[in-house]
Short mmCIF file of the C-alpha atoms (twelve columns), coordinates in Angstrom:
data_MODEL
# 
_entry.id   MODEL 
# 
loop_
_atom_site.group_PDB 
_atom_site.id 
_atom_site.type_symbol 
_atom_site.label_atom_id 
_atom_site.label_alt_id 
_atom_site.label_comp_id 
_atom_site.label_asym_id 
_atom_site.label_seq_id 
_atom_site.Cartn_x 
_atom_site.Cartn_y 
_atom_site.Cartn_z 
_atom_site.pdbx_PDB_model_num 
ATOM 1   C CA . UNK A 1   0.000  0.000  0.000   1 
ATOM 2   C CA . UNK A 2   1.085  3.248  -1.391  1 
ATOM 3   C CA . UNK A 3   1.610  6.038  2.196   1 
ATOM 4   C CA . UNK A 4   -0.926 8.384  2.398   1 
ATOM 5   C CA . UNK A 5   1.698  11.418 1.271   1 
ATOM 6   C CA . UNK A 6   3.934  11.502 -1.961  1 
ATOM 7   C CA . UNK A 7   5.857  14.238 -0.188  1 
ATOM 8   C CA . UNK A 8   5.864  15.816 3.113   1 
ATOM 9   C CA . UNK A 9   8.195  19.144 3.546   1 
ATOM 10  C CA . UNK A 10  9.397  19.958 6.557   1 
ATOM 11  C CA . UNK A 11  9.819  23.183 6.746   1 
ATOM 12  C CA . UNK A 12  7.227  26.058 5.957   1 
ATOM 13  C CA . UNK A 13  9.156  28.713 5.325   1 
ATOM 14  C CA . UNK A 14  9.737  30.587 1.675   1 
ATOM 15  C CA . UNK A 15  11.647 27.169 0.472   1 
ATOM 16  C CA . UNK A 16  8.946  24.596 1.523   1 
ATOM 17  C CA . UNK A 17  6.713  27.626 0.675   1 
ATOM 18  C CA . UNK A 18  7.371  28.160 -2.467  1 
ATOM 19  C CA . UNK A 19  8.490  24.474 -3.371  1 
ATOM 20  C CA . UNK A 20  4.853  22.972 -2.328  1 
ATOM 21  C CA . UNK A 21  3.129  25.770 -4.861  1 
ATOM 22  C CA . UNK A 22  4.827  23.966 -7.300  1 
ATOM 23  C CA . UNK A 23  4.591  20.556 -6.397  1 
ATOM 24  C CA . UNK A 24  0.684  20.488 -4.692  1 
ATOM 25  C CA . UNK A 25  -1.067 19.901 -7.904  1 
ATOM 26  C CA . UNK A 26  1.223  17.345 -8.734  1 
ATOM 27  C CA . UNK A 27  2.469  15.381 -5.990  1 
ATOM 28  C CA . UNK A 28  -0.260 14.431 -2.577  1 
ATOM 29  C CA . UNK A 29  1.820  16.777 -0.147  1 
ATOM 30  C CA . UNK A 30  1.790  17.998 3.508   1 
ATOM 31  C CA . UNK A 31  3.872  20.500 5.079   1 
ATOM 32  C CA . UNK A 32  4.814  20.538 8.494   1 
ATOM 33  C CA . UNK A 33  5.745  23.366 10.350  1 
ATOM 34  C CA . UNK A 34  7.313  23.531 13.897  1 
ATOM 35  C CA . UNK A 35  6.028  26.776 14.900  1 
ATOM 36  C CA . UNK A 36  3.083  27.992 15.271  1 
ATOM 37  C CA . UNK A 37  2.828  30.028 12.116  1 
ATOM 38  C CA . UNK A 38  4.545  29.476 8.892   1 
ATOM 39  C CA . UNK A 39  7.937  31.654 8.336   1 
ATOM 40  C CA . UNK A 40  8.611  32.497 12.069  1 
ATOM 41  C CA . UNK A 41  12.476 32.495 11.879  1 
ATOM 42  C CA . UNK A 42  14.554 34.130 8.663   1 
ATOM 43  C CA . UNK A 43  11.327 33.715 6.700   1 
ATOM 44  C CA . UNK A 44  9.838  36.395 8.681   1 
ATOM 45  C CA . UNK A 45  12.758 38.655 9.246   1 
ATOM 46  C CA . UNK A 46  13.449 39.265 6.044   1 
ATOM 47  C CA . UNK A 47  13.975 42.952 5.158   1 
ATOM 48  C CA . UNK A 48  12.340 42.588 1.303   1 
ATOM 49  C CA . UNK A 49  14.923 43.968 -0.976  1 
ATOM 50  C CA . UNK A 50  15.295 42.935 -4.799  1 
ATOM 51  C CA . UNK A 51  19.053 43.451 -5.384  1 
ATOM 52  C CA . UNK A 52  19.652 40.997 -8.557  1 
ATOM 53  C CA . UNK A 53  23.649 41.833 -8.073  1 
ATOM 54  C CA . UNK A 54  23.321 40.910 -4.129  1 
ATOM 55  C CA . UNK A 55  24.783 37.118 -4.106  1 
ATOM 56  C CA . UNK A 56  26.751 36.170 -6.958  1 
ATOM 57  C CA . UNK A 57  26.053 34.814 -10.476 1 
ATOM 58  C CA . UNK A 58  23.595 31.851 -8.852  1 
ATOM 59  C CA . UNK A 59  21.640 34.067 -7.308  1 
ATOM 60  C CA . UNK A 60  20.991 37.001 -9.966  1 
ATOM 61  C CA . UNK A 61  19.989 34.103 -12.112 1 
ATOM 62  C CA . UNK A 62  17.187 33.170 -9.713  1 
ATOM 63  C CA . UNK A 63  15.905 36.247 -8.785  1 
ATOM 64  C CA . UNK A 64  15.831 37.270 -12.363 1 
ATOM 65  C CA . UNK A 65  13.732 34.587 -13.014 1 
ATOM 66  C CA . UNK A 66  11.498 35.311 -10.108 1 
ATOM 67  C CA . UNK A 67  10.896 38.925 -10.971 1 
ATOM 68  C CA . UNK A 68  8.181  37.931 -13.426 1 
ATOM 69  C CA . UNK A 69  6.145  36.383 -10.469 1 
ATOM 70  C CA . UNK A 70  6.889  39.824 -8.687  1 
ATOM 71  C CA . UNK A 71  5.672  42.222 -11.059 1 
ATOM 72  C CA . UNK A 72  2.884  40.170 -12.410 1 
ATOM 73  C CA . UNK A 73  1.199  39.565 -9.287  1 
ATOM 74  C CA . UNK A 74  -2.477 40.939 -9.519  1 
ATOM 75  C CA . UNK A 75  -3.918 42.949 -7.058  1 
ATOM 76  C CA . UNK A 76  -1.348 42.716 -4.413  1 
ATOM 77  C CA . UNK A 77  -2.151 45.551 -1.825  1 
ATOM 78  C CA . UNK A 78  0.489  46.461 -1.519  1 
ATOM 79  C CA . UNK A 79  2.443  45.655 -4.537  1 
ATOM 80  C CA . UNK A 80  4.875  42.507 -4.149  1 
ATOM 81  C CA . UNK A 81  7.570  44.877 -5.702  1 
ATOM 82  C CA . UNK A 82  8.062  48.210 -5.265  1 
ATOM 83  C CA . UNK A 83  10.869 50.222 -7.202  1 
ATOM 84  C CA . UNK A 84  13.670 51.759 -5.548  1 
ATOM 85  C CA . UNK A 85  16.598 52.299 -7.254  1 
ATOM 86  C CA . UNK A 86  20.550 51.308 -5.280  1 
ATOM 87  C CA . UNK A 87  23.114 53.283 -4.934  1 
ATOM 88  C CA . UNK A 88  26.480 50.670 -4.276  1 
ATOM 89  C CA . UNK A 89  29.178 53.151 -2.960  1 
ATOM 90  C CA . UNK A 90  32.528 52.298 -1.843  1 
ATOM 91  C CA . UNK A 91  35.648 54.062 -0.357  1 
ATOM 92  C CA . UNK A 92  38.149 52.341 -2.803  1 
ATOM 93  C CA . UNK A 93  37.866 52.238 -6.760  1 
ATOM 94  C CA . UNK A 94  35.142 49.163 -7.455  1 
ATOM 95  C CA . UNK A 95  34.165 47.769 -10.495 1 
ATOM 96  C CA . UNK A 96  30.016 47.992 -11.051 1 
ATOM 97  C CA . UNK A 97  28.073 45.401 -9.402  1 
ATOM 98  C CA . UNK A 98  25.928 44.501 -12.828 1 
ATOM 99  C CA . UNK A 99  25.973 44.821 -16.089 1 
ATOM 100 C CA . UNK A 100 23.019 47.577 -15.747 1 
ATOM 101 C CA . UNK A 101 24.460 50.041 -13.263 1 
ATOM 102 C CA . UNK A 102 25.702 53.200 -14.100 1 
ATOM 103 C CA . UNK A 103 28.540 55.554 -12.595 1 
ATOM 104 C CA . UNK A 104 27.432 58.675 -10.886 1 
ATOM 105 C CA . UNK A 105 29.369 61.327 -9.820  1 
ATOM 106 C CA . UNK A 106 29.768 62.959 -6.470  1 
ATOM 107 C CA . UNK A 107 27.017 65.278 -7.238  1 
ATOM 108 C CA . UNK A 108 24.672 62.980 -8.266  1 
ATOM 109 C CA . UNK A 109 25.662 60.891 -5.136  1 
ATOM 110 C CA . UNK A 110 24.650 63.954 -3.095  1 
ATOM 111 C CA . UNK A 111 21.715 64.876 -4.588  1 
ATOM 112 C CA . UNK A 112 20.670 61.068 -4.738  1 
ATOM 113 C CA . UNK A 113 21.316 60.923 -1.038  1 
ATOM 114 C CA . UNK A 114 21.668 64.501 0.632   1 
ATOM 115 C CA . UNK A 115 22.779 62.534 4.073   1 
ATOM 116 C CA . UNK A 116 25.462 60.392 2.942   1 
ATOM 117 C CA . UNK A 117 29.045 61.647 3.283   1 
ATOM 118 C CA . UNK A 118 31.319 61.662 -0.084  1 
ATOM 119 C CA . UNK A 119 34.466 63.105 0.571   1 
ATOM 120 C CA . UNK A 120 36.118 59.713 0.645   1 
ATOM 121 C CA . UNK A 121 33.654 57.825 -1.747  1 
ATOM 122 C CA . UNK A 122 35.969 55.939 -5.106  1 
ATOM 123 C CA . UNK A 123 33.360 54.594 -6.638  1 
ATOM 124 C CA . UNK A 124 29.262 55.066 -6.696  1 
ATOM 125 C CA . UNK A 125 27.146 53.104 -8.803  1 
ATOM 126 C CA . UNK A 126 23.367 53.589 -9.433  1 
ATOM 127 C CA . UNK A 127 21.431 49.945 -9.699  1 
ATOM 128 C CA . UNK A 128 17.884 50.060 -11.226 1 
ATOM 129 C CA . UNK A 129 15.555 47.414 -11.814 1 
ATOM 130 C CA . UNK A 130 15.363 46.585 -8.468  1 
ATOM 131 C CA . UNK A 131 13.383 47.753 -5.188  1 
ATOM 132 C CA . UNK A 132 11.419 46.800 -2.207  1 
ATOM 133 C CA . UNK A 133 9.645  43.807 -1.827  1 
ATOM 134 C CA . UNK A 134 6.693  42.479 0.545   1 
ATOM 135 C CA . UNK A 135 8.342  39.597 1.595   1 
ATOM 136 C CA . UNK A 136 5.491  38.390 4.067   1 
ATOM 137 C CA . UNK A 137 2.726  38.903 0.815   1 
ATOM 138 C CA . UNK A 138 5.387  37.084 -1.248  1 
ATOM 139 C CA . UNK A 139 5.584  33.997 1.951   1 
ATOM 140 C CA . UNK A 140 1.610  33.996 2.124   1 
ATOM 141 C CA . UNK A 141 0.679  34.054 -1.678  1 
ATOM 142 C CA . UNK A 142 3.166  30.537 -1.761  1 
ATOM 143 C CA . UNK A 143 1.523  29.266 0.889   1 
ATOM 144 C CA . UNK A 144 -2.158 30.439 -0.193  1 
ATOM 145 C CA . UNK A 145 -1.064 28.684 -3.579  1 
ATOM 146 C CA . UNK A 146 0.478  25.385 -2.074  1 
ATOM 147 C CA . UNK A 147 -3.208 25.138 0.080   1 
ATOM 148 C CA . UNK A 148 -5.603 26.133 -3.153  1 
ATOM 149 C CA . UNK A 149 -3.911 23.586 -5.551  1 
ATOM 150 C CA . UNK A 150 -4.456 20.767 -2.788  1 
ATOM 151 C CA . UNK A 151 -1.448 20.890 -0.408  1 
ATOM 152 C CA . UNK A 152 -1.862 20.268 3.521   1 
ATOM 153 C CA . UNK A 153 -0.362 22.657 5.929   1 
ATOM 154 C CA . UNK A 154 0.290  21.264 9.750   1 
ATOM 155 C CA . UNK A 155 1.530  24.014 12.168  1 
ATOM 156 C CA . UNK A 156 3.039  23.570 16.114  1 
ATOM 157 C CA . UNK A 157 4.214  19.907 14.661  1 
ATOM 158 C CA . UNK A 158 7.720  18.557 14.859  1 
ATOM 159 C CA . UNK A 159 8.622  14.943 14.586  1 
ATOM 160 C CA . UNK A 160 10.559 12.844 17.223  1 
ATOM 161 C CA . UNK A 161 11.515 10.003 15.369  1 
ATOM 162 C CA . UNK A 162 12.045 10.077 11.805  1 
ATOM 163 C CA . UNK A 163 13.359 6.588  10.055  1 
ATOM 164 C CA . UNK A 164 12.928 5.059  6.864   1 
ATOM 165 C CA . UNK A 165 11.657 1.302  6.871   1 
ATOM 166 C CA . UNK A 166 12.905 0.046  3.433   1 
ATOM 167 C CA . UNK A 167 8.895  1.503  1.704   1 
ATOM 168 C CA . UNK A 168 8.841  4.598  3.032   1 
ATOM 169 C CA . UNK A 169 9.664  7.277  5.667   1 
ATOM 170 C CA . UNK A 170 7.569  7.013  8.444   1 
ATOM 171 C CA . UNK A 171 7.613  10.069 10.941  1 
ATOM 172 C CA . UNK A 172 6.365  10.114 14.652  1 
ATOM 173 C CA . UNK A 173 4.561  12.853 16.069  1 
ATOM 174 C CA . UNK A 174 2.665  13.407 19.267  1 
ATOM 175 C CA . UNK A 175 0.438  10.141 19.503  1 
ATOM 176 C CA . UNK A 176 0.330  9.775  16.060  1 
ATOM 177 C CA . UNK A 177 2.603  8.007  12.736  1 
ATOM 178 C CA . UNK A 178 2.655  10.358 9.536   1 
ATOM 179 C CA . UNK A 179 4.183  8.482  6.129   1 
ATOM 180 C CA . UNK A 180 5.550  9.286  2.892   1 
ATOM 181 C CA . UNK A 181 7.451  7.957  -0.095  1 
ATOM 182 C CA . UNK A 182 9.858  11.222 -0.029  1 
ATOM 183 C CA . UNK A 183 10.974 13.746 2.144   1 
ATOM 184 C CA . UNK A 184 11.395 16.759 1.827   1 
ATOM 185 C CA . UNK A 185 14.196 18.917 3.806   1 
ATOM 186 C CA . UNK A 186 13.484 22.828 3.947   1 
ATOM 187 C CA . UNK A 187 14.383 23.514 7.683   1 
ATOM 188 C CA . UNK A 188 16.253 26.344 6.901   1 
ATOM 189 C CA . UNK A 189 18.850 26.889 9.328   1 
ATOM 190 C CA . UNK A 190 17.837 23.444 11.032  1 
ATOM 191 C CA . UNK A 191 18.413 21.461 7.629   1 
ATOM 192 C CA . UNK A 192 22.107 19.700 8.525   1 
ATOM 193 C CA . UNK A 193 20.650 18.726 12.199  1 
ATOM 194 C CA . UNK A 194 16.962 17.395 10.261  1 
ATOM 195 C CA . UNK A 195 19.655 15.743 8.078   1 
ATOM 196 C CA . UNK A 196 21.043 14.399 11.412  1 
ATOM 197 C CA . UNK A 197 18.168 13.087 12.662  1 
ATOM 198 C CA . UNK A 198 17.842 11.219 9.537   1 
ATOM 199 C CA . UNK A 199 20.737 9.241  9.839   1 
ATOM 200 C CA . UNK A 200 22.544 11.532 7.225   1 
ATOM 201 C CA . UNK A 201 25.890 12.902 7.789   1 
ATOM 202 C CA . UNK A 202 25.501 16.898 7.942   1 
ATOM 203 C CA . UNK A 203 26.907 18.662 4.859   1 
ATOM 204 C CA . UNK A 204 28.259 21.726 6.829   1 
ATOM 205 C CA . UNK A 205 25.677 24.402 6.460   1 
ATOM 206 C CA . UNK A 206 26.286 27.334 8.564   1 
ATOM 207 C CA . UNK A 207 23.827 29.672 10.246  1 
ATOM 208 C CA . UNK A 208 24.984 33.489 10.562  1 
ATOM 209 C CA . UNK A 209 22.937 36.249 12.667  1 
ATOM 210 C CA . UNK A 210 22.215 39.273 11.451  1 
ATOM 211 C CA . UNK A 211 20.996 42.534 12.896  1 
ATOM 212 C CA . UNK A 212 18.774 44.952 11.716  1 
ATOM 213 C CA . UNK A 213 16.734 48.366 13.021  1 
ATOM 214 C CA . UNK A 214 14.185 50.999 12.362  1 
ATOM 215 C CA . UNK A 215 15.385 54.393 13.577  1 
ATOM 216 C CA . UNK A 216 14.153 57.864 12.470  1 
ATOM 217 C CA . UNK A 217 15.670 59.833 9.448   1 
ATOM 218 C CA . UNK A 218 17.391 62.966 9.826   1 
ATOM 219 C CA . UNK A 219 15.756 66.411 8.850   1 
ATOM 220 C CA . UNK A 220 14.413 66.632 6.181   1 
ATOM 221 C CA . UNK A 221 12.827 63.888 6.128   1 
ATOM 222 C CA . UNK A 222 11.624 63.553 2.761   1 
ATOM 223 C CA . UNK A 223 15.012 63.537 0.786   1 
ATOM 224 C CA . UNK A 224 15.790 59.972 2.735   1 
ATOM 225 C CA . UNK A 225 13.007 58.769 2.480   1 
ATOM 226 C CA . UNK A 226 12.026 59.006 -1.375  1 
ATOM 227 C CA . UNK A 227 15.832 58.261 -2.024  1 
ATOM 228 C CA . UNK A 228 17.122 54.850 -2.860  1 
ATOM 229 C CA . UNK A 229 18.681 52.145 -1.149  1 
ATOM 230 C CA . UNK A 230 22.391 52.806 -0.208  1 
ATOM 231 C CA . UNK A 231 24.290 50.151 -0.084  1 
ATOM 232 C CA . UNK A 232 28.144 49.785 0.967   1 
ATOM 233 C CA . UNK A 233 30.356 47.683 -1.973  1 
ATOM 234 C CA . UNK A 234 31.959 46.198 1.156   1 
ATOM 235 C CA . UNK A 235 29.122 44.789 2.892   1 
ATOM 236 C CA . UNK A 236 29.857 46.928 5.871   1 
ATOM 237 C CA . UNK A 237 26.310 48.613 6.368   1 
ATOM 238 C CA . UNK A 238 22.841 49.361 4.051   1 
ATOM 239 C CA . UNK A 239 20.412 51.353 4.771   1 
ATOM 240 C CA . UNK A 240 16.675 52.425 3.084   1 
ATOM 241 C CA . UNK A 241 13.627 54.030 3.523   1 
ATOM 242 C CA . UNK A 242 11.768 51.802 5.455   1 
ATOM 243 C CA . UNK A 243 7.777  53.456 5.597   1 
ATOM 244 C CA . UNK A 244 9.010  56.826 7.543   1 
ATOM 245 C CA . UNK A 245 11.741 54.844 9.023   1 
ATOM 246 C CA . UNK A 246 15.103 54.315 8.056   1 
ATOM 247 C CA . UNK A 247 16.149 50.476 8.227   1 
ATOM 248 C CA . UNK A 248 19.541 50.147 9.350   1 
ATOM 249 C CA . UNK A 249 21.904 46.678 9.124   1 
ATOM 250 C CA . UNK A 250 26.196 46.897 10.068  1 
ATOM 251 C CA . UNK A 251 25.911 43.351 7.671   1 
ATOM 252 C CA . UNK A 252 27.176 41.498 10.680  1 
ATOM 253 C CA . UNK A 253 27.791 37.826 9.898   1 
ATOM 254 C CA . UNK A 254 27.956 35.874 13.373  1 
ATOM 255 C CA . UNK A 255 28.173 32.347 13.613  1 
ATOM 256 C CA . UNK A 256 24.850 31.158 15.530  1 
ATOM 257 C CA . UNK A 257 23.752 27.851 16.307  1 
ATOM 258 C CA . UNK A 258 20.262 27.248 14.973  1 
ATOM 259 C CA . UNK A 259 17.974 29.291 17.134  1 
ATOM 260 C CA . UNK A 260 15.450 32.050 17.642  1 
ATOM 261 C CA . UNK A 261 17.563 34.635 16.918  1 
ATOM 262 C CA . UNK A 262 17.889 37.667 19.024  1 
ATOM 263 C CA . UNK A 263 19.769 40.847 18.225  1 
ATOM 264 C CA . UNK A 264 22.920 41.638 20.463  1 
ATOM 265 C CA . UNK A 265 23.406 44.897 22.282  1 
ATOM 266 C CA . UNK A 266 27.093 45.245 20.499  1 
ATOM 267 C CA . UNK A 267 25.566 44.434 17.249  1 
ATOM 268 C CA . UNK A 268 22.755 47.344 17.274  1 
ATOM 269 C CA . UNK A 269 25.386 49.554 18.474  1 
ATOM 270 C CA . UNK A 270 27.370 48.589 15.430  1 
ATOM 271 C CA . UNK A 271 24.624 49.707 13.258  1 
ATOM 272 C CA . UNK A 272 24.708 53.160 14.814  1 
ATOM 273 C CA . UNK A 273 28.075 53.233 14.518  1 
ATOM 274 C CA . UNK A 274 28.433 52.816 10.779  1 
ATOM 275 C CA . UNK A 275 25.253 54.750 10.253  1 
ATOM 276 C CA . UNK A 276 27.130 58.127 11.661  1 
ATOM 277 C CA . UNK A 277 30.056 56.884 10.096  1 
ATOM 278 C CA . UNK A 278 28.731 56.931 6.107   1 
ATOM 279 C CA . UNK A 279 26.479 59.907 6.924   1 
ATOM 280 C CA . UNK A 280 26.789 61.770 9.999   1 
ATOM 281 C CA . UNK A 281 23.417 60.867 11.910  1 
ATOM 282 C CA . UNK A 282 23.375 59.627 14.626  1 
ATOM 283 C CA . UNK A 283 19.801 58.727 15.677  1 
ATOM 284 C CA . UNK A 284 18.499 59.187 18.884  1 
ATOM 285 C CA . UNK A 285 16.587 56.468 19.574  1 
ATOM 286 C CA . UNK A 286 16.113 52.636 18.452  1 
ATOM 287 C CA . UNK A 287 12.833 52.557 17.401  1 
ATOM 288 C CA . UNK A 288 12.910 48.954 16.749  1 
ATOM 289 C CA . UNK A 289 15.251 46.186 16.804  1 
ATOM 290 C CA . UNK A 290 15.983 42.517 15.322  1 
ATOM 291 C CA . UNK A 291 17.659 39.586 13.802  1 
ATOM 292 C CA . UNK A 292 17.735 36.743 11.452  1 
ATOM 293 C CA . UNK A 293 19.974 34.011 10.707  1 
ATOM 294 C CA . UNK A 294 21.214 33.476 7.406   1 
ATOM 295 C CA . UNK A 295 21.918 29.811 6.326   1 
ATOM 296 C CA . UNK A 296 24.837 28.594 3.397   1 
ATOM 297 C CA . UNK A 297 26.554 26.022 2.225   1 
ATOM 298 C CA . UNK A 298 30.364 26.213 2.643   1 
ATOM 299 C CA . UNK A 299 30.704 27.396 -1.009  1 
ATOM 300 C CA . UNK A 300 27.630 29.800 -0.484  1 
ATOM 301 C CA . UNK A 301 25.588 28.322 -3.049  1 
ATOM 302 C CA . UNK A 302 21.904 26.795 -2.625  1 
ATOM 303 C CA . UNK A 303 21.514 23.514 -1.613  1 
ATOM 304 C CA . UNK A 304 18.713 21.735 -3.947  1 
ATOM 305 C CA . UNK A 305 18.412 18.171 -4.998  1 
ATOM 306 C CA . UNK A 306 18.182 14.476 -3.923  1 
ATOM 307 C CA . UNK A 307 20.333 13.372 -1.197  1 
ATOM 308 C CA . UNK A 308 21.807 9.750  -3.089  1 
ATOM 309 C CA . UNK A 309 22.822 8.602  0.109   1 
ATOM 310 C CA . UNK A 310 19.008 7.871  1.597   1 
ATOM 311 C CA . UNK A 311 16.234 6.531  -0.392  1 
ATOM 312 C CA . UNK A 312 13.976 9.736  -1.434  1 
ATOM 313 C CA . UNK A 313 15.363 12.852 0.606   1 
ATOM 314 C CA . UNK A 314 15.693 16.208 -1.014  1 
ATOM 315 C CA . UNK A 315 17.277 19.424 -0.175  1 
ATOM 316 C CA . UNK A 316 15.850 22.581 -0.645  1 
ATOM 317 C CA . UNK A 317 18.284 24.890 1.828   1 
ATOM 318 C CA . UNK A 318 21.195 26.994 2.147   1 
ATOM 319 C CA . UNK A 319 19.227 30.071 0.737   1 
ATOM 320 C CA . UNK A 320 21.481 32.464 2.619   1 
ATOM 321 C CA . UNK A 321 20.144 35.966 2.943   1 
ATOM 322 C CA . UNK A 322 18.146 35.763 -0.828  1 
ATOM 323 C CA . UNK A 323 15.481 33.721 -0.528  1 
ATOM 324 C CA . UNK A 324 12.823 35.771 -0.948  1 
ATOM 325 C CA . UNK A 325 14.182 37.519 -3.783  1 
ATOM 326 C CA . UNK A 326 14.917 33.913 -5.638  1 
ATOM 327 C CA . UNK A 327 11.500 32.130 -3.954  1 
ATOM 328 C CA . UNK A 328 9.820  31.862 -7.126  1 
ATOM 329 C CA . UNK A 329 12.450 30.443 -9.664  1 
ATOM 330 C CA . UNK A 330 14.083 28.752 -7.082  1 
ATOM 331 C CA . UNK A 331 10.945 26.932 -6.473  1 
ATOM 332 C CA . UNK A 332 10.399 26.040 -9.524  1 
ATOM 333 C CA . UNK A 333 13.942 24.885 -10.379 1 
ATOM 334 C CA . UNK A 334 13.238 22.612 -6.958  1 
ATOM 335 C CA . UNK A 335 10.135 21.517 -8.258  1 
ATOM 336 C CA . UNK A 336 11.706 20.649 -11.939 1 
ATOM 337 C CA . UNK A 337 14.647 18.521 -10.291 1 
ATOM 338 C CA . UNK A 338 12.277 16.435 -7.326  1 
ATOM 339 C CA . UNK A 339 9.963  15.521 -10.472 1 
ATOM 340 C CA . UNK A 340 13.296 14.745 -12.652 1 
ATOM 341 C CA . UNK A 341 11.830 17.292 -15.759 1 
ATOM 342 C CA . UNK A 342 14.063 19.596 -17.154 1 
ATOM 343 C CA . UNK A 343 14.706 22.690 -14.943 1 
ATOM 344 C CA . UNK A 344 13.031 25.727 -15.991 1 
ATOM 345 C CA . UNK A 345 14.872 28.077 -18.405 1 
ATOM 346 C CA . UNK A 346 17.810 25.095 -18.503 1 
ATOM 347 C CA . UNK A 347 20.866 26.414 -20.522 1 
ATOM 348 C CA . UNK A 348 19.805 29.752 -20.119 1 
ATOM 349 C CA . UNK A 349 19.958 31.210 -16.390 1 
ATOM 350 C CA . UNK A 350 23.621 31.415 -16.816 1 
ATOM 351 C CA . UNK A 351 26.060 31.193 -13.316 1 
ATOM 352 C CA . UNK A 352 25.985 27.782 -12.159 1 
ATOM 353 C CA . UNK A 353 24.251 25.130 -13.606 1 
ATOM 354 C CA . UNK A 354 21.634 22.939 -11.583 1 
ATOM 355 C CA . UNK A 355 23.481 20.230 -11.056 1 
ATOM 356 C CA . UNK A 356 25.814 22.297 -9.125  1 
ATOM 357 C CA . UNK A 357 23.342 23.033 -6.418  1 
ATOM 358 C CA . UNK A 358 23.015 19.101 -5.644  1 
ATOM 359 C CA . UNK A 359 23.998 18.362 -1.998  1 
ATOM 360 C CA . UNK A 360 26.370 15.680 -3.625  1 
ATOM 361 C CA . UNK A 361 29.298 17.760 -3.722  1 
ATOM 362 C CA . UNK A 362 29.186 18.735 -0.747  1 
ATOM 363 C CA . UNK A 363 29.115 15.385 0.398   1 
ATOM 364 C CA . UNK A 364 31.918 14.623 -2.016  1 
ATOM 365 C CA . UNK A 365 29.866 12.076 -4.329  1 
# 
């Protein structure tokens, strides 16, 4: 007898999220969520920029493809994407970040961004085509989608045993025995210890915190916040309008063990810091504070494909800090290689090609 589940994800964050829209039609599929609502950890903490250039060749290939799904989305209130332009500026000479930025001068840096400070600035590149993005719309509209074309969604569930018995994987829950013929890992930061508990050997994905804040913008006002995104070449800080706040991150990378991250007193102070540093303000007040972690591989690309080392486990991980820009496309590249069709837009992304996302080389098959 066939278990009741093709698939069950574990995991209900943007990759099980956007993985199960693809797959519900297709495949009988449940989704089980620890928490008690979908996207509670890195999910949820996103701050929603569409930088194409942010991540490498991999990534701008994905979120490329996923900008279709961003624009197209009818009446999103508000819009999934919103356009804000990104000014990359650096204190040494820098080549552009992408093919479609353009070099702006001092002046253009100042009126761009009357706050910032440009007497040591080398190199200042405007970014367009990118912008904001509602990255808890883009989390529920995958999930909505995953639910209307048949998926199940179980929240406040986490297995304690989890063991395959030669037909299928068999999972135990509170009172209770869920089955299926493949499994699904999208735990995020939690994927090498789900792995774990598997009877897989980890493949070395790392979790980093990251710290972010809402403080106010400096008088006036409305120059900041109808300017773009600044962004430092050398991951140092960013900052952007966020509503009539100005969003704040020192692009701290601290190793983390998987857990509900909280931001560190040092780490907000940071932000401050290299806030007054690129622009002189120095706000007085946090008006809001927190963190995420951010999960890769040890070559920092996504992890995606079947594990060839169990029968029927697949990877969807290792997102990093992009996954809601990439959700869609990444999804559906997911999607492509757990049915074994031929990945969407195959030959044509560019960066690296599919097969260089499998968790195989990391586990050196």
């Amino acid at each position: 007898m066939s278990p009741p589940y093709g698939a069950i994800i574990l995991g209900g964050g943007l990759a099980g999220a956007s993985l199960a829209a693809e797959l519900a039609s297709r495949v009988s599929l449940l989704i089980l969520e620890k928490e008690e609502h979908p996207g509670h950890h890195a999910s949820g903490r996103s701050t929603g920029m569409f930088i194409p250039s942010y991540g490498g060749p991999a990534i701008a290939a994905l979120a490329e493809a996923s900008r279709s799904y961003f624009e197209a989305a009818p009446g999103s209130r508000p819009p999934l994407l919103t356009p804000r332009a990104v000014l990359h500026v650096s204190s040494r000479r820098r080549a552009a970040p992408s093919p479609t930025a353009t070099w702006v001068s001092q002046a253009k840096v100042r009126e761009l961004c009357p706050i910032l400070r440009t007497h040591n600035l080398k190199s200042a590149w405007l970014e367009r085509g990118t912008g904001e993005l509602d990255a808890v719309g883009v989390h529920q509209r995958l999930i909505t989608t995953a639910i209307r074309r048949g998926g199940a969604l179980r929240l406040g569930v986490q297995p304690h045993k989890i063991s395959h018995d030669g037909d299928a994987w068999r999972l135990q829950i509170e009172g209770e025995e869920l089955s299926c013929s493949a499994l699904i890992n999208a735990t995020g930061a939690w994927a090498d210890d789900t792995a774990a508990g598997c009877g897989l050997t980890p493949l070395g994905l790392s979790a980093y915190r990251r710290t972010v804040v809402l403080v106010d913008p400096p008088e006036p006002r409305k120059p900041v916040l109808e300017g773009p995104i600044v962004k430092d070449m050398a991951d140092t800080y960013y900052f952007r309008p966020f509503g009539q706040d100005l969003l704040v991150s020192p692009c701290d990378e601290t190793p983390s063990a998987p857990t509900d991250a909280q931001p560190e007193t040092q780490d907000i102070a940071l932000a401050v810091a290299r806030l007054k540093r690129a622009t002189g303000h120095e706000p007085r007040r946090i008006k809001h504070q927190w963190a995420g972690l951010r999960s890769f591989a040890p070559d920092r690309l996504p992890v995606i494909g079947w594990d060839l080392r169990a029968p029927n486990f697949f990877w969807f991980a290792g997102l990093g800090g992009y996954g809601v820009q990439t959700a869609p496309a990444a999804g559906r590249l997911a999607a492509a290689l757990f049915l074994a069709a031929k990945p969407p837009g195959a030959g044509r992304m560019g960066g690296p090609a599919p097969r260089d996302f499998s968790p195989m080389r990391l586990a050196g098959i």
